[in-house]
Kinemage of the C-alpha trace (Angstrom):
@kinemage 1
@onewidth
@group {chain A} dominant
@subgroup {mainchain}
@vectorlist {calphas} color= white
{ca unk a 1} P 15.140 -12.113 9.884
{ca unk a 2} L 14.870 -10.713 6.080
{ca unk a 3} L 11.700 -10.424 4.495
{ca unk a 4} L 9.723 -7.685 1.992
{ca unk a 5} L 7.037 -5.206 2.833
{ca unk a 6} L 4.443 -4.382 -0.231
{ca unk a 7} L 1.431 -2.269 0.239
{ca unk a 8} L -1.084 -0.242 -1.924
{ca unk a 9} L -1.332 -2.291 -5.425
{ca unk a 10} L -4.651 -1.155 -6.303
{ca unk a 11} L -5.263 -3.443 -9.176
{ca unk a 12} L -1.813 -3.008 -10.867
{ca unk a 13} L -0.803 -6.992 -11.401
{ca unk a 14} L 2.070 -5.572 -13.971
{ca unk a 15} L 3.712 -3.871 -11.036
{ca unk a 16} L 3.055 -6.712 -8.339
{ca unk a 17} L 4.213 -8.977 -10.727
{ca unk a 18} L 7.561 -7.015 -11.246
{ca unk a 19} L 7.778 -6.550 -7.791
{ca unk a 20} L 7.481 -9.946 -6.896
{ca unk a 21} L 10.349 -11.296 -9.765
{ca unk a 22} L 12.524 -8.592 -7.910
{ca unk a 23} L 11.785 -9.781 -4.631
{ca unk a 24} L 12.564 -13.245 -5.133
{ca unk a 25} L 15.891 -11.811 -7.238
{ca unk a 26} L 17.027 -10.619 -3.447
{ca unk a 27} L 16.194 -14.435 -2.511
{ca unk a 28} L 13.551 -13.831 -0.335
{ca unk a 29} L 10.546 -16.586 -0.889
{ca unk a 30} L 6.998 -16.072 -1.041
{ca unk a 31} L 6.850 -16.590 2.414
{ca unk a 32} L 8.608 -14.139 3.811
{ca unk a 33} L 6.533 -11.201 1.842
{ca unk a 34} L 3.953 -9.146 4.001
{ca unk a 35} L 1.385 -7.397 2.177
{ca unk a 36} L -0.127 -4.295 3.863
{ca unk a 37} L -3.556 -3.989 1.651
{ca unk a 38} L -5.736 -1.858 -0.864
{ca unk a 39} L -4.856 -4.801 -3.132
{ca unk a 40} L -7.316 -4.481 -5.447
{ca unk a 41} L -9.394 -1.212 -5.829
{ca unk a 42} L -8.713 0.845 -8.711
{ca unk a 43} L -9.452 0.906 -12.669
{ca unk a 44} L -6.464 -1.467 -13.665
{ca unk a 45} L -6.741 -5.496 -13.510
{ca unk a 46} L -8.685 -5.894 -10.330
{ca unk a 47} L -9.541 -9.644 -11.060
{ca unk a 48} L -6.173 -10.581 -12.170
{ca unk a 49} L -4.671 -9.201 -9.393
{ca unk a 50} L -7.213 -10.707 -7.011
{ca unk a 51} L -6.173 -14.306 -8.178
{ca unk a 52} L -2.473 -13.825 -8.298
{ca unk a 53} L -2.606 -12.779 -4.451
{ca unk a 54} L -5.001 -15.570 -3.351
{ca unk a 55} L -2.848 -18.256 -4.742
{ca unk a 56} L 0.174 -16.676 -3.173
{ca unk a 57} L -1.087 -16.480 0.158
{ca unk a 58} L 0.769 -13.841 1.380
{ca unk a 59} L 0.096 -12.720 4.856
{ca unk a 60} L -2.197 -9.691 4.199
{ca unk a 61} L -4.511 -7.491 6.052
{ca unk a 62} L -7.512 -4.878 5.452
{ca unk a 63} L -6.928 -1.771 3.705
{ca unk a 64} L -9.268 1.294 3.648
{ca unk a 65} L -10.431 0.368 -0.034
{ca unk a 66} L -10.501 -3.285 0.479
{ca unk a 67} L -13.170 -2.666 3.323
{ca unk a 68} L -14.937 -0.257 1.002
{ca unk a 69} L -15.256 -2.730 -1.751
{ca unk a 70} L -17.171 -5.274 0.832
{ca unk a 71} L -18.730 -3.202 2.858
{ca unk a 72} L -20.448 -0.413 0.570
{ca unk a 73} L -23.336 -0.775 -1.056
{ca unk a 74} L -22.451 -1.007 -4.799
{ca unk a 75} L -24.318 1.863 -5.732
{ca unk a 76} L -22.530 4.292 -2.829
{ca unk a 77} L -19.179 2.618 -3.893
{ca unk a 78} L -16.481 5.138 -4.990
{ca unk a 79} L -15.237 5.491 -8.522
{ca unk a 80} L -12.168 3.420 -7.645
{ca unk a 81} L -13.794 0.587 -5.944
{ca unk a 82} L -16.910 0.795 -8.746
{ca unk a 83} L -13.969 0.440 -11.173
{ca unk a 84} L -13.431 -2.797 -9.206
{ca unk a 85} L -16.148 -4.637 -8.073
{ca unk a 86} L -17.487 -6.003 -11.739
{ca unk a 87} L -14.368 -7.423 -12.246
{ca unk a 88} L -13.906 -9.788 -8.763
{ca unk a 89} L -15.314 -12.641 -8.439
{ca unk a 90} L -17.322 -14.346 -5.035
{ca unk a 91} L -14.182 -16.051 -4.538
{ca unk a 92} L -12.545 -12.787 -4.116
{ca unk a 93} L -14.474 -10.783 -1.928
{ca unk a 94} L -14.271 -13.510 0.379
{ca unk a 95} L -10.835 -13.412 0.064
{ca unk a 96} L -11.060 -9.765 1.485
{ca unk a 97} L -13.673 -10.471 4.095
{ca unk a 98} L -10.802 -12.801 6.028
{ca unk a 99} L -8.429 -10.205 5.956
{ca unk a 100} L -7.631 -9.218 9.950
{ca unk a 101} L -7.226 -5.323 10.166
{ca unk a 102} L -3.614 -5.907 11.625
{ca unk a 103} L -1.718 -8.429 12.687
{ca unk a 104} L 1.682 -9.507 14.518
{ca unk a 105} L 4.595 -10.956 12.166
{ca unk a 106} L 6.462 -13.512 13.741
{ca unk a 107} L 6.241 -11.854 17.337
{ca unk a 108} L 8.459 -9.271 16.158
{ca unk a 109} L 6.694 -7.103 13.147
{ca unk a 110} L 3.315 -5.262 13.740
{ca unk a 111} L 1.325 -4.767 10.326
{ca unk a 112} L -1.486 -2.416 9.950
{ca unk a 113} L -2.515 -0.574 6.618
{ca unk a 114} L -2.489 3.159 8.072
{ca unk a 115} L -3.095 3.249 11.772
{ca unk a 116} L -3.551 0.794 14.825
{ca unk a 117} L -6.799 2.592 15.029
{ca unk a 118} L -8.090 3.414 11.878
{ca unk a 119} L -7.413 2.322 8.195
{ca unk a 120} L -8.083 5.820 6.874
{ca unk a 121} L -5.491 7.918 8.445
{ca unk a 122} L -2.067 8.733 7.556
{ca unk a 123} L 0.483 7.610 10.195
{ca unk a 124} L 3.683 9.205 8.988
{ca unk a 125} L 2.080 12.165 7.197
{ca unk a 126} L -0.062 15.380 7.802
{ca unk a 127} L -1.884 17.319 5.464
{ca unk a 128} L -2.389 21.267 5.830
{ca unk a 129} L -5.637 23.328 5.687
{ca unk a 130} L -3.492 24.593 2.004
{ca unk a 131} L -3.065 20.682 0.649
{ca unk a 132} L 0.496 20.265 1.828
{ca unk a 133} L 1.658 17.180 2.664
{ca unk a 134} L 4.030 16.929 5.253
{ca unk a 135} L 5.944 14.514 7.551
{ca unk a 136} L 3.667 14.832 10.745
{ca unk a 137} L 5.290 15.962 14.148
{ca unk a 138} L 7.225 13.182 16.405
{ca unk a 139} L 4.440 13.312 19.015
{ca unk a 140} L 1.512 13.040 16.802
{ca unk a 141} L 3.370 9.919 15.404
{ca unk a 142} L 4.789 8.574 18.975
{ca unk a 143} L 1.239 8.654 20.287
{ca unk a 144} L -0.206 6.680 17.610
{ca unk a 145} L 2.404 3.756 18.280
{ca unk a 146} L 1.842 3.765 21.954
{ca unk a 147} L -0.113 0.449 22.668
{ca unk a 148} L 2.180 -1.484 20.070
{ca unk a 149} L 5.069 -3.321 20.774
{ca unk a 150} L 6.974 -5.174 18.097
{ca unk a 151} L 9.927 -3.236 17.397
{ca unk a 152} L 9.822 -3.220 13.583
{ca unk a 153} L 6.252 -1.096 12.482
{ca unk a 154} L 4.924 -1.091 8.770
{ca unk a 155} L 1.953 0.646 7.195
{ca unk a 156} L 1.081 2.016 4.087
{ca unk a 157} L -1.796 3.931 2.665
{ca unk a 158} L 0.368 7.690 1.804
{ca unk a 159} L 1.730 5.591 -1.099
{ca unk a 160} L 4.559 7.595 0.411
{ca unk a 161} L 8.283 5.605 0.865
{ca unk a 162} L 9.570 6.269 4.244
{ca unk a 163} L 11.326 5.297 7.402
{ca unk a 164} L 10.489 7.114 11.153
{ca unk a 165} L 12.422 5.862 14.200
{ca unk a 166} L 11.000 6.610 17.301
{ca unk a 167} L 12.302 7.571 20.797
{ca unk a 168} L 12.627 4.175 22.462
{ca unk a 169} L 14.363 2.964 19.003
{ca unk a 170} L 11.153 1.224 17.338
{ca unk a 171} L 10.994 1.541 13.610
{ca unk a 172} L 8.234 2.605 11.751
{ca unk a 173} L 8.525 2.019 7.548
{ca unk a 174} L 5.826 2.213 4.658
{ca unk a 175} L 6.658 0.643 1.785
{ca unk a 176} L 5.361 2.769 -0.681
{ca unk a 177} L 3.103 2.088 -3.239
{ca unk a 178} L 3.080 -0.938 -5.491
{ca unk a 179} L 0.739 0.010 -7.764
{ca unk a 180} L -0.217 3.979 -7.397
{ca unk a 181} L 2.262 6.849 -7.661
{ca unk a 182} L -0.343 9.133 -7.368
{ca unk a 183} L -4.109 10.400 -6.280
{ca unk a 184} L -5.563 12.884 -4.841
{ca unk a 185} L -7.981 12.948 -1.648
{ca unk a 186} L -10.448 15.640 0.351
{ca unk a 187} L -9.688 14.227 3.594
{ca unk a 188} L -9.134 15.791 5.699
{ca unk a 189} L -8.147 18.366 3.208
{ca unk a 190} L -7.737 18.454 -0.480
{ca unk a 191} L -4.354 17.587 -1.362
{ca unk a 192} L -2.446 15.504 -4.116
{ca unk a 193} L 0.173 12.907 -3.005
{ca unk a 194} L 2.527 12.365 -5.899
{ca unk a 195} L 5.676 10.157 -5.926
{ca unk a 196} L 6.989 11.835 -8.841
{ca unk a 197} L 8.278 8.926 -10.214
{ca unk a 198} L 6.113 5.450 -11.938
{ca unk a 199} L 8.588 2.961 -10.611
{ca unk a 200} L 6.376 0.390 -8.168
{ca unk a 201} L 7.770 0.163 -4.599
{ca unk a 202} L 8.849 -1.668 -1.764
{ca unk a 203} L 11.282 -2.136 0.620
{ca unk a 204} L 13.146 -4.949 2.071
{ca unk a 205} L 13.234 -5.143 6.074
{ca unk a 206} L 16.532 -7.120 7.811
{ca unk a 207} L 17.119 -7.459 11.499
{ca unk a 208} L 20.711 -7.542 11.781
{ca unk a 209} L 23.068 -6.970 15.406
{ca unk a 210} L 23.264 -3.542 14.729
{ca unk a 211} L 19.182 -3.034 14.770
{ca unk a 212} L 16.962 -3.481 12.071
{ca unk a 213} L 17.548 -2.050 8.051
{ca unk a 214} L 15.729 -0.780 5.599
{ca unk a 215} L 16.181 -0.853 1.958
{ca unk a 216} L 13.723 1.229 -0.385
{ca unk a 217} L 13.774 -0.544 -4.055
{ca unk a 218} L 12.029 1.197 -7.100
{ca unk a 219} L 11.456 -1.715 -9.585
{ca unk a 220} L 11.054 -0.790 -13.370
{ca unk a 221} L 7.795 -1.958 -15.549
{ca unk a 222} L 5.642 -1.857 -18.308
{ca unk a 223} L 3.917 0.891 -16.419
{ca unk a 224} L 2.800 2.739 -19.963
{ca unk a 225} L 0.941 -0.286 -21.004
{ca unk a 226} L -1.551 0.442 -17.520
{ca unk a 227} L -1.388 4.576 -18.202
{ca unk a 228} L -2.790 3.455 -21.766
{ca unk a 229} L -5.343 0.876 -20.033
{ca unk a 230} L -7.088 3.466 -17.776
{ca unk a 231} L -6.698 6.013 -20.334
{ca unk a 232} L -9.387 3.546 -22.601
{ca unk a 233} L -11.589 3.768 -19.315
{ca unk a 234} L -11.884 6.795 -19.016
{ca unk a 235} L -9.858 7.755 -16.058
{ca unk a 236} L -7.058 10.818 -17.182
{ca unk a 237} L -6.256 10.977 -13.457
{ca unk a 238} L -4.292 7.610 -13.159
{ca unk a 239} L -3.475 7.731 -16.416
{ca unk a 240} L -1.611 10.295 -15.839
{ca unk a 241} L 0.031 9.128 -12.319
{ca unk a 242} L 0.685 5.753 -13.925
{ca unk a 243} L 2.654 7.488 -16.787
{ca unk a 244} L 5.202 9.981 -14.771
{ca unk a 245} L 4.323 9.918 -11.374
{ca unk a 246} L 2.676 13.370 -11.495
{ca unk a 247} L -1.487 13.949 -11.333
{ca unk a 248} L -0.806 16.425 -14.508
C-alpha cells in the first residue's frame, strides 16, 4: 500500500494544486490521496478550492474550521471562516456537511483531523502556559490512540510535519500543512505555530515488509502571488506566513 496524506489547505488552491502535480509525479492517482480537512477556511481562494476538491473526490473528513464554517452563525463566524463563507457556494457547504469526523482507510489507516475525540486539539503537540510549542509527552499521546486500531494513524491541524511511533509499534504522522505555514491561536494558550518555511506539505505513507514509511515532501509554489492576495484583503498576518513561513 502507497498512498499521500494532505491536510490543512485553508483556501490555498495554488499550493493544493502544486501538491497534487507532485503527488501524481510519485505515481500515486487521485485515488489513493487522503485528505485530513480545514480545506477551505481562510482569506485565499475558498471557492476555487472548494470546487477543485469536490470534483476530485478525495476521501476527506471534518476539520475544526470546516465545522465552524457550517455550523456558526455567520455573524459569530471567525475572521478566517468570515473570509470564507461569501465565497462558497450551496453546493459547497453541502459538500462539508457529508464530511464524517474520521474514518477507516482501507481497514488499515485511521484518519481524523486532530483527535479521535475532538477536532480542536493537538494530538502530537502541547502548548505551555509561556506559548511554547512542544512535542507532547508519550503518555498524553498513547492515551489518546487507545480505542484505535489501524496501525498507520494520520491527523493534522498543528500544521506541524511529524512522525510519533508508539509502544506497540503503531504510527502516528501529520502531514503538515498544505496551505498554512503559520497562525497563531489562544487555545489553550497564546502561542504562534510557525513552519519557518512557505513550501506546502505532505507526506507520502508506504507499507512495506519492514513496517510502514514515511516520506515528508516540501513542494515549491507561487506562494508570493497568495502573500500579495491576502495582503489586498487586509490580512498582514498570512501575508506574512504565506511569504517566509514566519508570523513577522
Amino acid at each position: 500500500m502507497r498512498f499521500a496524506a494532505i491536510a490543512d489547505i485553508h483556501s490555498n488552491c495554488l499550493a493544493l494544486d502544486a501538491v497534487l502535480a507532485d503527488i501524481a509525479a510519485q505515481g500515486i492517482a487521485a485515488g489513493d490521496v487522503v485528505n485530513l480537512g480545514d480545506s477551505l477556511s481562510g482569506p485565499l481562494e475558498a471557492g476555487r478550492t472548494a470546487d477543485r476538491l469536490v470534483g476530485l473526490g478525495l476521501t476527506t473528513v471534518c476539520g475544526n474550521h470546516d465545522r465552524y464554517l457550517i455550523e456558526h452563525a455567520t455573524g459569530d463566524m471567525h475572521s478566517w471562516e468570515a473570509d470564507a463563507y461569501a465565497k462558497l457556494s450551496p453546493d459547497h457547504l453541502d459538500w462539508l456537511k457529508s464530511l464524517p469526523f474520521s474514518q477507516v482507510w482501507r481497514d488499515e489507516v485511521y484518519l481524523c483531523h486532530a483527535t479521535p475525540t475532538s477536532d480542536s486539539v493537538y494530538w502530537l503537540e502541547g502548548v505551555s502556559e509561556q506559548g511554547h510549542v512542544h512535542l507532547r509527552p508519550k503518555a498524553e499521546i498513547e492515551a489518546f490512540a487507545e480505542n484505535v486500531r489501524q496501525p498507520m494513524i494520520l491527523c493534522g491541524h498543528s500544521h506541524i510535519p511529524r512522525a510519533v511511533r508508539l509502544a506497540d509499534g503503531r504510527l502516528i504522522v501529520n502531514p503538515g500543512s498544505v496551505g498554512g505555514p503559520g497562525y497563531d491561536d489562544d487555545a489553550p494558550y497564546f502561542h504562534k505555530v510557525e513552519t519557518g518555511t512557505p513550501l506546502a506539505s505532505y507526506a507520502i505513507l508506504e507499507k512495506t515488509p519492514a513496517g510502514w514509511s514515511v516520506t515528508f515532501r516540501l513542494v515549491p509554489y507561487d506562494n508570493m502571488a497568495m502573500s500579495r492576495l491576502a495582503a489586498e484583503r487586509g490580512r498582514a498576518d498570512w501575508s506574512a506566513a504565506l511569504a517566509g513561513g514566519w508570523l513577522d
